[in-house]
Backbone bond lengths (Angstrom), bond angles and torsions (degrees), N, CA, C in turn:
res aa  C-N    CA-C-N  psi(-1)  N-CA   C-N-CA  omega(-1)  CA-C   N-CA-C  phi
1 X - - - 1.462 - - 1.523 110.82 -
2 X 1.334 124.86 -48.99 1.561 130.47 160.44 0.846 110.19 -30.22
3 X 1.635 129.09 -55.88 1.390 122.83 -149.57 1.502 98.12 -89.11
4 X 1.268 146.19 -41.25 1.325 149.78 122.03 1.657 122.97 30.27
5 X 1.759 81.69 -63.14 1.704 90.66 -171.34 1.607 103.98 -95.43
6 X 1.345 110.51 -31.97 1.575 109.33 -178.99 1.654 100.97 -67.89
7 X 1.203 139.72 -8.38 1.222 125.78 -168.10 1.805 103.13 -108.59
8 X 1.119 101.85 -19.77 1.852 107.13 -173.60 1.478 96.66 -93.36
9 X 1.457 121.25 -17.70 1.746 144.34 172.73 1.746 98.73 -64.68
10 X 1.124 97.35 -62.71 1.812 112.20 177.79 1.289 125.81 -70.97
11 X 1.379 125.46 -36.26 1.822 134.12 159.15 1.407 102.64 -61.31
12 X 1.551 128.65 -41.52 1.622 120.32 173.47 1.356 118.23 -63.23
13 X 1.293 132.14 -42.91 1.493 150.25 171.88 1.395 98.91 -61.87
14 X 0.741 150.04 -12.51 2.045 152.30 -166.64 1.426 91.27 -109.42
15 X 1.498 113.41 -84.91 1.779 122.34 153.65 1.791 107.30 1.95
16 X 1.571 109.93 -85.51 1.043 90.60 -170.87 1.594 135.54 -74.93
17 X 1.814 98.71 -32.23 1.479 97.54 159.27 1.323 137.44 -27.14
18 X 1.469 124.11 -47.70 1.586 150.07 162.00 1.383 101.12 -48.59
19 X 1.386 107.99 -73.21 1.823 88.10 -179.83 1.467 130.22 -39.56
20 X 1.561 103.53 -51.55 1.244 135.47 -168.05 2.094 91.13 -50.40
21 X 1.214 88.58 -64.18 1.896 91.36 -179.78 1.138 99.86 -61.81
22 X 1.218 131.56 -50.34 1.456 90.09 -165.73 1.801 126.50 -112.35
23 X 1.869 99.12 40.49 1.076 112.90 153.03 1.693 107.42 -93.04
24 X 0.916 115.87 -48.45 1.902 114.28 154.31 1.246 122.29 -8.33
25 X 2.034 107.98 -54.10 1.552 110.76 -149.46 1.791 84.69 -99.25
26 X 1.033 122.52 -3.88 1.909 119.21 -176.25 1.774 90.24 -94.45
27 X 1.633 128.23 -35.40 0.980 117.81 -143.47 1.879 91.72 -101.86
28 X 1.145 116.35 -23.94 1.468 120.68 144.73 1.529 143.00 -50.97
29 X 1.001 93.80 -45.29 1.521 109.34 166.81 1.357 116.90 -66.92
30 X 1.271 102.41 -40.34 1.896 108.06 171.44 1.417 126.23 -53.86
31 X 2.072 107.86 -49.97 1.038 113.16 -174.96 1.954 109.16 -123.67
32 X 0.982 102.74 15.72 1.417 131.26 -171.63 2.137 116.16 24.05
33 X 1.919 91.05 67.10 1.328 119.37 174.44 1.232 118.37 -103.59
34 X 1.684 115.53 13.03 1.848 111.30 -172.65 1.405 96.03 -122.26
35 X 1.010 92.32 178.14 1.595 111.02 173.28 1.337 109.31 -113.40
36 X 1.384 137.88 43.82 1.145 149.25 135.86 1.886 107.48 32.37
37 X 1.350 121.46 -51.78 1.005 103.54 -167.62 1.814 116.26 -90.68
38 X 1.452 96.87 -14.14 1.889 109.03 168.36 1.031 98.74 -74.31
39 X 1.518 130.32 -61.77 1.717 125.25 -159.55 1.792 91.74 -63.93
40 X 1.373 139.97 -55.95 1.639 115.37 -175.01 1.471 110.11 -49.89
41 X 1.325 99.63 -45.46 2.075 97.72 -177.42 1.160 115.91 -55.16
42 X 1.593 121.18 -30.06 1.308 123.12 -163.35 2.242 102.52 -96.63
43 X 1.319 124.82 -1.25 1.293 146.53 178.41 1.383 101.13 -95.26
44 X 1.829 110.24 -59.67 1.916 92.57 -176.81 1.198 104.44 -79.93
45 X 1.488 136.03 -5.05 1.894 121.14 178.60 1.279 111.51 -89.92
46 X 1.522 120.61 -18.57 1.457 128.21 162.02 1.534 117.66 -78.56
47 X 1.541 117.09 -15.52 1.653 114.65 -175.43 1.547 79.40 -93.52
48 X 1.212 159.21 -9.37 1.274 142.65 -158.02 1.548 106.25 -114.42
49 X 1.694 106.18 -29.34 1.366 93.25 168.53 2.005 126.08 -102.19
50 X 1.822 64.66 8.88 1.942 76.83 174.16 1.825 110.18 -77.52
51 X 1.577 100.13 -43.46 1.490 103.61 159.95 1.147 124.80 -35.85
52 X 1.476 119.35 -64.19 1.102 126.05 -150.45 1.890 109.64 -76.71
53 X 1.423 101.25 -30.84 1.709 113.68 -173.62 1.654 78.97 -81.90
54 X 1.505 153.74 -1.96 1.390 133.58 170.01 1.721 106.58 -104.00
55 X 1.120 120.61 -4.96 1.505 133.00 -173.64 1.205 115.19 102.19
56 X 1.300 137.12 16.05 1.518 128.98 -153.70 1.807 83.60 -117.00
57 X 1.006 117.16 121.76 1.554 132.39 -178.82 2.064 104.00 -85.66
58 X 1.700 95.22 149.71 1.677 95.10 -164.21 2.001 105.27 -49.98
59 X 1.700 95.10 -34.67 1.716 103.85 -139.98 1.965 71.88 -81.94
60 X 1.364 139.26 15.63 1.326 118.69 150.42 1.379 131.65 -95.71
61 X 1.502 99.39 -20.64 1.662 106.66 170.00 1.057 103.12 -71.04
62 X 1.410 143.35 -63.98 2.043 161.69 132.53 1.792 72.37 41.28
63 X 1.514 102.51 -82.50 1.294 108.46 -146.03 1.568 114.52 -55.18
64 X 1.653 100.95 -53.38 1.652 113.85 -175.02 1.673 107.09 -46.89
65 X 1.263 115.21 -33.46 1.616 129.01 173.39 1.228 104.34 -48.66
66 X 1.687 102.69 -89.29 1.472 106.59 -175.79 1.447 121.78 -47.30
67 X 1.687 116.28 -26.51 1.886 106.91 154.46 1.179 121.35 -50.07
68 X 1.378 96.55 -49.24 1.723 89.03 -166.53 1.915 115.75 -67.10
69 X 1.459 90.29 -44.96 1.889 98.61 165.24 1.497 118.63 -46.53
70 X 1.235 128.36 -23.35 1.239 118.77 -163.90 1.807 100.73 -110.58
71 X 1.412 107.54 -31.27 1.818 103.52 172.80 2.096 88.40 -67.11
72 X 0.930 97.95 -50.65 1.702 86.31 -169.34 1.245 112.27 -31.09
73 X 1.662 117.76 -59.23 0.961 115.64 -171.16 1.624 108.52 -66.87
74 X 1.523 151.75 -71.78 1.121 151.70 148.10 1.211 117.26 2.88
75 X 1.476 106.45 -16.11 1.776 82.99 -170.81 1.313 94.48 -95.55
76 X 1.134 164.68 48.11 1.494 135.65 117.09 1.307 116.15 126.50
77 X 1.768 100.77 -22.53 1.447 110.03 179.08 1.431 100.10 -84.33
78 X 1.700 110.83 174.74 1.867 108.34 172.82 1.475 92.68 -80.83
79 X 1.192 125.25 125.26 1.919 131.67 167.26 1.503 83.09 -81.73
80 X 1.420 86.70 154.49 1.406 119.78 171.53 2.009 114.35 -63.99
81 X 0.888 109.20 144.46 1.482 105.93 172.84 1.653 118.94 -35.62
82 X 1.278 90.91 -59.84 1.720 107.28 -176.29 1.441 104.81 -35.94
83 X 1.532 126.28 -63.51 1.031 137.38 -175.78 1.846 110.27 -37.42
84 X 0.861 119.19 -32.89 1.380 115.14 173.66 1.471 136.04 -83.20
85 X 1.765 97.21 -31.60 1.129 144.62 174.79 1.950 98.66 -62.53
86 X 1.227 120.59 -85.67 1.328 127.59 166.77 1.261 108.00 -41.86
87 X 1.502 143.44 -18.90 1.612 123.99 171.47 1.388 116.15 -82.66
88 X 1.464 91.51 -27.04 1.794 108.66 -175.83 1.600 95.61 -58.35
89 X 1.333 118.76 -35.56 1.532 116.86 -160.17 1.370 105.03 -77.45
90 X 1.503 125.94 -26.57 1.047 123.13 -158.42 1.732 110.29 -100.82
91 X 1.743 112.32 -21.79 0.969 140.51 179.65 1.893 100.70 -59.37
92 X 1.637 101.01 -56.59 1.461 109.60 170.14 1.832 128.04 -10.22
């Protein structure tokens, strides 16, 4: 039962951390006082261990990514460079 509550204790603390960053990275961008590139690092290493404390393992997000990267590109519109760029990384 402890371990129960310490873990739904710890998915809320991740939860809010994430907001918390990435009211940072909107509130940076506005007046440009963040460091934009820690607060994203510090959002995808918390969405990855938010997965993982819910059961969802990294090499399954990996995948849902590279789905979503690869309909992006397919779908018909011109994707942005990046978009190819970020599959290459994941392809690695």
């Amino acid at each position: 039962m402890i371990d129960i509550v310490k873990n739904i204790s710890d998915i809320e603390k991740l939860k809010c951390g994430m907001l918390r960053s990435l009211s940072d990275v909107f509130t940076g961008m506005s007046d440009g006082s963040a460091d934009n590139k820690a607060l994203l690092a510090a959002i995808i290493c918390d969405a990855y261990v938010l997965a993982a404390k819910t059961g969802i393992g990294a090499d399954e997000i990996d995948t849902v990514i590279v789905n979503r990267l690869r309909a992006e590109l397919l779908s018909g519109d011109s994707s942005p460079p990046y978009i190819s760029r970020l599959l290459e990384r994941f392809n690695n």
